[in-house]
N, C-alpha and C positions, 0 to 999 in steps of 0.2 A: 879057681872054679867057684869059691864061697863067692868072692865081690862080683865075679860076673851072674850070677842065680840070684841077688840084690837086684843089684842093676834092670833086671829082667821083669821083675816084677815090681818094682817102684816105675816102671814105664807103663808096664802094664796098669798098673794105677792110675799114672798120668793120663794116661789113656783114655779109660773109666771117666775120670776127670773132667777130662775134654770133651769125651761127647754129651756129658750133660751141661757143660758151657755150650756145646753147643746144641741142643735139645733145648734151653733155656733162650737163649739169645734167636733161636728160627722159632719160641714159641712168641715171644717179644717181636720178633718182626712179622709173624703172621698177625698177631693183633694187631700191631699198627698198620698194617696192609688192611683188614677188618675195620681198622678205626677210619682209614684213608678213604676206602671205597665207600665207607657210609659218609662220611664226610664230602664224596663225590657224588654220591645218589643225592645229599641233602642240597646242596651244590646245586644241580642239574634240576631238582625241584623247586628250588628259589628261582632259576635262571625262566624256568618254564611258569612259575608264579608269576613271574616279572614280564615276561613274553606277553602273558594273557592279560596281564595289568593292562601292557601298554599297548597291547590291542584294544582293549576296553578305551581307556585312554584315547585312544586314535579315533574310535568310534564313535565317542563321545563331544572330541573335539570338533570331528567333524560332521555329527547334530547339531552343537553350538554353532558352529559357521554357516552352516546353512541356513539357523534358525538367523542367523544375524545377517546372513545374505538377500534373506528373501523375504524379512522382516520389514515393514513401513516406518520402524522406529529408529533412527540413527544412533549409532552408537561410537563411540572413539574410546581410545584406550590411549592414556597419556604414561611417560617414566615421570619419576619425583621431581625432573628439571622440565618438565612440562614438554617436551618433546612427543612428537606425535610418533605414536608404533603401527596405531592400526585404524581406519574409519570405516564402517559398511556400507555397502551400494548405498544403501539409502541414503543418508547425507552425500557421498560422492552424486548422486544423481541428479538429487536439490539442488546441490550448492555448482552443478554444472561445470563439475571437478573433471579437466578428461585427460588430467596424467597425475593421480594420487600419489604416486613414486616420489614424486618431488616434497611432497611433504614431509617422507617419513624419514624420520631421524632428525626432524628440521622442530623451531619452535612451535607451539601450538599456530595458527592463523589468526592473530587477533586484529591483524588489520581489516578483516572481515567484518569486522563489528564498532560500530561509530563511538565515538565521544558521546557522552563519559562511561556508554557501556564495556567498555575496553577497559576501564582502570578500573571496573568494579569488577569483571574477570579476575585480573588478575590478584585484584586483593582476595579474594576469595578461594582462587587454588592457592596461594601462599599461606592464607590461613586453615584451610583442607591440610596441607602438608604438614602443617605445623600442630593442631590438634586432631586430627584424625576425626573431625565433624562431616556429617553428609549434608550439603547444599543446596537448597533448589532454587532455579532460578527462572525469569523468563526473561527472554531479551531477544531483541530485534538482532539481522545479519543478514550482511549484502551478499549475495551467491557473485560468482565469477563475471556473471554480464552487468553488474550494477542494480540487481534485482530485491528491493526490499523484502524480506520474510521476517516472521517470528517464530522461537522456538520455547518452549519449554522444556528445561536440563534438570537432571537431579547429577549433581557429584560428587561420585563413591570411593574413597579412598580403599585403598588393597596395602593390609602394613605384611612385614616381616614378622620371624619371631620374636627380632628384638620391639616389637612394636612401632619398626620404622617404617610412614607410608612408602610404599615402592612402587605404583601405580596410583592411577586415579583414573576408576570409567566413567565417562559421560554419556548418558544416555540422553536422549532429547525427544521431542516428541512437535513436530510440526503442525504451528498453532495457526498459521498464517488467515487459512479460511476464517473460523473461529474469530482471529484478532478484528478481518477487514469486516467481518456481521457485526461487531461490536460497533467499531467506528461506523459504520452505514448507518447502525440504529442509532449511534449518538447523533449522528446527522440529520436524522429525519427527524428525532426527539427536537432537536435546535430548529431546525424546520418548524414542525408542527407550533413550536412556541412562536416563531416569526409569524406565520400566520395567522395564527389569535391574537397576537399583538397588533397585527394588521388589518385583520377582522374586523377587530374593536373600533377601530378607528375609523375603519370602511364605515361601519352602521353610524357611526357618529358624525362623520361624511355628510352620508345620506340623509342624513335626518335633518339637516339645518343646510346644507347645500342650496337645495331650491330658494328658499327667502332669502338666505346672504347674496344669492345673484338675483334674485327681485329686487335689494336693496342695491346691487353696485349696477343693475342696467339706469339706474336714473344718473348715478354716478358717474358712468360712461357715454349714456347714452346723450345726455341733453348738456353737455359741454361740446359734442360733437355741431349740433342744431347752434349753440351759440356761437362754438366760432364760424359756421357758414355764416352769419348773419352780422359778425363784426368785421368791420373797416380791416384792413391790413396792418395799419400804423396805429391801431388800439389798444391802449396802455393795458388791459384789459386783458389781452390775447394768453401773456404769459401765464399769469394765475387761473385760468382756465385749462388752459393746456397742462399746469402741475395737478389740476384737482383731476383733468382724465388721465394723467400717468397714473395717478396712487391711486383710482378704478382699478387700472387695468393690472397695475400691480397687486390689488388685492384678489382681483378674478383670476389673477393666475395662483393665485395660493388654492384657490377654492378648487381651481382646477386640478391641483396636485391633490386634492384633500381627493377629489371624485376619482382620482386617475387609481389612486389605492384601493378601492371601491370594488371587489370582484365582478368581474362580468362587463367593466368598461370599454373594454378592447371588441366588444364580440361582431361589430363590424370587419370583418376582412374580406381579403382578396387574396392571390397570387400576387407577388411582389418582387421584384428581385433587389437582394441587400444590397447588392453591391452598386445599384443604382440609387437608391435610396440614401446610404452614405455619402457620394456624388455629390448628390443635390443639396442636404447635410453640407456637406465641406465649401460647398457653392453658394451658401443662401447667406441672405443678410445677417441673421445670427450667428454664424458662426464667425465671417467678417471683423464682428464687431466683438467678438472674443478674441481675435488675434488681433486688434485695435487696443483692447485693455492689456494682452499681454506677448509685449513685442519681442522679447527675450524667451520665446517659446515655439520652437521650431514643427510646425503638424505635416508628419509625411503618413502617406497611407499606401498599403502594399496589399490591396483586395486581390489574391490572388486566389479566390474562390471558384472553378470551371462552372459547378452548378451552386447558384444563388436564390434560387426561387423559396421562398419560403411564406406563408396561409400567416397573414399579418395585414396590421392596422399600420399604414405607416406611419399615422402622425405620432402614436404612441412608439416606436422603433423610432423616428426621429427625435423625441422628447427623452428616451432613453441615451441617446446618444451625446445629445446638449447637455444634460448631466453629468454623463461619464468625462469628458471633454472638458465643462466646466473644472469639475473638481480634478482634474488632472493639471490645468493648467496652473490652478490655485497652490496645488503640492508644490510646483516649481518654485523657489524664492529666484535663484539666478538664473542664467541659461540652462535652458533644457530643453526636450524633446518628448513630444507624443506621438507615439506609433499607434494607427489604426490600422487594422491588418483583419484578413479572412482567410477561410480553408475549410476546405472537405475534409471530415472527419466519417470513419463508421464506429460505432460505440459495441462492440460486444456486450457480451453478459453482463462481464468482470468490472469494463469502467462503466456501462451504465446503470448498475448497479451502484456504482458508488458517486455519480450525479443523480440517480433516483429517476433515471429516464428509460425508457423503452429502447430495445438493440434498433439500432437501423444508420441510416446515415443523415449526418449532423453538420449545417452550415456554423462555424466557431468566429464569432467577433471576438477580437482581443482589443484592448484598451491600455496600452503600456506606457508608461512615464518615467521619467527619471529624477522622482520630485522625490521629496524625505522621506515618502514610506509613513506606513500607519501600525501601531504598536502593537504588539500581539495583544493585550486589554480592548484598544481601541476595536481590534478586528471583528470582535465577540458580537460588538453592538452596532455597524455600519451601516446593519439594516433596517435598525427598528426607527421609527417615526419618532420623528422631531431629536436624535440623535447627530450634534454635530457640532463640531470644530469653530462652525465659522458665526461670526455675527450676527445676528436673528437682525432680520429687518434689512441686513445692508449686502449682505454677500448669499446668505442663502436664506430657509423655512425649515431645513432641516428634516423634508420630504424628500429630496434628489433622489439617495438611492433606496428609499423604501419604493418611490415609483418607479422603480429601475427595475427592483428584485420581483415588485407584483405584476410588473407589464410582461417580465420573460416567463414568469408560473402561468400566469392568462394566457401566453403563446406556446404551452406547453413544454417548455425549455426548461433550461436548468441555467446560474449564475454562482460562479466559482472565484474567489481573490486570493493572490499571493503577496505580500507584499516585503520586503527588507529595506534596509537603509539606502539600499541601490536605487528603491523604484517601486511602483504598483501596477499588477498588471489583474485586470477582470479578464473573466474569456464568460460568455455570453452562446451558450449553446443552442440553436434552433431547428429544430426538425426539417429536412427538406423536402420542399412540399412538390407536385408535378409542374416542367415549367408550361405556363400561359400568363398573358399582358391581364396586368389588371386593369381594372374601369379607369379611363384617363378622367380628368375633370376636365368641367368646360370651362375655357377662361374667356366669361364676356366682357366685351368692349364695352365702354362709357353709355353711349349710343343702345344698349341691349338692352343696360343697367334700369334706362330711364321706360318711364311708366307713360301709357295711351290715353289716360281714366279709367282702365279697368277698375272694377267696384268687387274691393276688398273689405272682409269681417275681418274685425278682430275682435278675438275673446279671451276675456284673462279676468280671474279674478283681484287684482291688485291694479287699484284707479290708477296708481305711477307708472305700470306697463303700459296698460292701453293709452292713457296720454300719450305715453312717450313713444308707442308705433304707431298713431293716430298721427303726428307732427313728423315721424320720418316719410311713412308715406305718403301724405302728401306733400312733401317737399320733392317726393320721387316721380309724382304726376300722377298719383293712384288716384279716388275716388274712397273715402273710407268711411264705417260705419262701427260701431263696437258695441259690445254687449259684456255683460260683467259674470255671466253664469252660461252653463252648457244649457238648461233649460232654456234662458231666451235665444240663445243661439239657435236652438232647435225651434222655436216658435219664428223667428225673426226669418229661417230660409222656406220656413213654411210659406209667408208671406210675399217675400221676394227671391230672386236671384242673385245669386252671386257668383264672379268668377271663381274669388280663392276664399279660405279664410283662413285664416293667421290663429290656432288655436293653440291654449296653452294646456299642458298635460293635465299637471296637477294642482282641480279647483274645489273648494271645500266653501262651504258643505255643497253636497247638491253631485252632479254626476262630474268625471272627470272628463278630460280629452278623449280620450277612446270609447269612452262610452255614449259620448254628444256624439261623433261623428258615424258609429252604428249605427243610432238612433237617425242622424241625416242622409246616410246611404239609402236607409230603406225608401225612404222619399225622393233621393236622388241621386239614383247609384254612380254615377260621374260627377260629382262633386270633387273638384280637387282641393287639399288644403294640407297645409304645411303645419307639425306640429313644434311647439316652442316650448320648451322646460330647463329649470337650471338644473333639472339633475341628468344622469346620462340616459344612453339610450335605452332601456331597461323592456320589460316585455311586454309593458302597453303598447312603448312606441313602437316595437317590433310588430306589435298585432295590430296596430291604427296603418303601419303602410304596407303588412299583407291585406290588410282591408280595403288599401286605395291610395291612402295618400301618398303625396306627393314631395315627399323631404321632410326635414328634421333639422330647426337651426336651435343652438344651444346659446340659454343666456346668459351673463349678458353678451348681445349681440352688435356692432357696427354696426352704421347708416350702409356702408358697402356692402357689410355682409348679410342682409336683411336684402338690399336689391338682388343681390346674385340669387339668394332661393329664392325670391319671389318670381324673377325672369326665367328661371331654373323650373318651375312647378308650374309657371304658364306657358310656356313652351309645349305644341303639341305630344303627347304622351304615346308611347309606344304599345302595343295591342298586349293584355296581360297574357294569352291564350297559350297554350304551350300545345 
């Protein structure tokens, strides 16, 4: 009975014992249940922090996309091996990207951008990756059709925390407009200097033109009167004949000096090029260009519908001898010049960058396959007395300055490419409404010759009037001269005359235009032909809305001297409109 009353109560004990093991251990698991469920509420507040993050985040991100969608600025996102991850419309839309897919995960695009802007790309993100520098750059890039542009890029490295670049943005900014206003004003700036280089030389021209051709019509003129008058078989003949080549040779320098001369051209008509070239390919000068160079093949491919174009042809003809010349000259061995035409319309964009007016544009090309002219050389092609060849024996080193003034006087534009392959001009001219311009008359021998009509001639320089005094009457005329517009005007006071032969510009004392006002008013059909070595400028334009009757420039031929004179007596057509 003792050990079981023990027993009984050392259980009872244990008892005791155990419910505060366990009272202790369910207080232990209620905190940790407490510890658990805050640790779950804290839990469920991060997760719900994290929610609103990455909604923020999402919202954000997709501001940013938008801002980069709808943005003008292109932007690209590169990894550290330069692989492309991302580019915005904008670039994809420039660059006339129309499956961006294909790029991405692929190398940057640098076959999009030429030699040697390509390798400076690329040293440039290598060295971006390498120190973590931001780069700006500007450089040209072809879009998808072969479309030149410019951009300018700033490249922004994105590092890690170890400081490792892990991206690189490229933002860019489309310079193109911008680039082409630059280049346009450098062109016009290079322009504007051709011009006052031209200018200068124009007034210089002018100023001694008229007496250098008083002096070469004796040169021309009275070799022509001596060999009418010697024998055939006279020792004599040749050395006459060399002393009127090197006249004519030097009247035609004089002529190139006047041809630079602004406002030479300003006789035109309706014309059409592609007949003009024609006649060009057809005439004794050009002949005699494919005579000196046999190893030069000239094919021409006018394949212009409408040709009409408000031109001087003989100036469009002397631009063409030029171009031709010196094409043929490029050639050392065999080769080839192509002359060629075509309809063109010039929008904003390219006439803007010929510095012409939008409309539609008849284009001569001029192409060769000769050595090509150096990009130095190209600088200066135009400017006077610039040139390659021989002074005296192959050119004057006026060709293409008269080239470049004759197509600015036509309102055109004149553009050169040239490589080792060849040179090719293109020669642009406004298309003008089509109609036949004034044909010329070509008289017979029989037309040439004179009745005794009784012709004045007036010039101040005693070597002219001799020397048209001795042509016309070897042409049958009847002739009389005077050395000033005063006696001129006292001399028809007195008599009659059919024509008179007046020369523009006489000093001192009144000039051409102003003797023949002076003899209108006395006798308002007075016809008379005015004679100057400088061009047609705006006396003579106001001496034949006044009346007369032609214009020959000197120094002149025995032929060419009968044709205006037959030309001016020939009855005159009613002015009356």
């Amino acid at each position: 009975m003792k050990n079981k009353g023990r027993s009984a109560k050392e259980l009872e004990t244990r008892c005791t014992e155990l419910e505060k093991q366990v009272q202790y251990y369910k207080s232990i698991a209620e905190e940790a249940g407490r510890n658990r469920l805050r640790e779950i509420e804290q839990l469920n507040r991060q997760i719900t922090d994290r929610k609103k993050t990455e909604e923020k985040l999402r919202e954000s991100d997709k501001k940013i996309r938008s801002w980069l969608e709808y943005s003008p600025v292109c932007t690209k996102v590169l990894d550290r091996h330069f692989h492309m991850q991302y580019m915005s419309s904008a670039g994809i839309n420039c660059l006339q990207i129309k499956d961006i897919t294909k790029f991405y995960g692929k190398k940057f695009p640098f076959d999009c951008y030429p030699e040697p802007t390509r390798t400076d790309i690329v040293n440039n993100l290598k060295k971006i990756r390498e120190t973590g520098e931001i780069v700006a750059l500007e450089t040209p890039v072809f879009d998808m059709a072969g479309g030149k542009l410019w951009y300018r890029s700033t490249f922004v490295p994105v590092t890690d925390k170890e400081g490792r670049c892990d991206y690189i943005i490229v933002v860019s900014i489309n310079t193109t407009d911008q680039k082409r206003a630059e280049e346009a004003q450098a062109n016009l700036e290079k322009q504007l200097r051709q011009a006052r280089t031209i200018e200068a030389i124009g007034l210089m021209a002018g100023g001694v033109a008229h007496d250098l051709n008083n002096i070469l019509a004796g040169i021309v003129g009275y070799p022509e009167i001596i060999l009418d008058a010697l024998p055939d078989d006279s020792d004599l003949r040749e050395p006459v004949i060399a002393i009127q080549e090197s006249g004519k040779r030097a009247a035609t320098v004089v002529a190139d000096l006047l041809t630079i001369t602004r406002g030479v051209a300003t006789t035109r008509e309706d014309h059409d090029l592609n007949t003009i070239i024609t006649e060009y390919l057809k005439s004794p000068e050009c002949k005699k260009l494919e005579v000196f160079h046999p190893n030069v093949i000239f094919q021409d491919r006018l394949n212009a519908r409408q040709a009409y174009i408000y031109c001087s042809p003989v100036h469009i003809k002397k631009c063409l001898m030029n171009l031709l010349t010196n094409a043929a000259e490029a050639i050392s061995d065999n080769g080839t010049i192509h002359i060629s035409t075509s309809n063109q319309y010039l929008d904003t964009q390219i006439a803007a960058e010929h510095n012409l007016k939008t409309g539609d544009y008849i284009v001569l090309n001029v192409t060769d396959t000769g050595t090509g002219i150096s990009e130095n050389e190209l600088e200066h092609i135009f400017e006077p007395f610039y040139t390659r060849k021989k002074m005296g024996k192959s050119g004057t080193g006026l060709g293409l300055t008269v080239v470049w003034n004759t197509v600015q006087e036509h309102e055109g534009s004149i553009s050169v490419e040239s490589t080792d392959a060849g040179t090719c001009f293109q020669l642009y001219f406004p298309l003008a409404v089509e109609q036949k311009g004034v044909q010329e008359n070509c008289n017979t021998v029989e037309e040439k010759t004179g009745q005794k009509e009784h012709i004045l001639v007036v010039d101040d320089d005693p070597q002219i009037l001799d020397l048209a005094t001795r042509m016309l009457n070897r042409l049958g005329y009847t002739v009389n001269s005077v050395s000033s517009g005063e006696q001129a005007v006292q001399f028809i006071k007195e008599q009659s005359v059919d024509l008179i032969l007046l020369d523009m510009l006489m000093e001192p004392g009144m000039n051409g235009y102003q003797t023949y006002k002076k003899i209108t008013k006395h006798h308002p059909s007075q016809k008379a032909i005015i004679a100057s070595g400088f061009s047609e400028n705006n006396d003579v334009k106001a001496a034949i809305l006044l009346g007369a009757h032609g214009f020959i420039k000197k120094p002149y031929s025995m032929d060419q001297l009968a044709s205006a004179v037959r030309k001016a007596l020939m009855p005159y057509p009613s002015r009356g409109h």
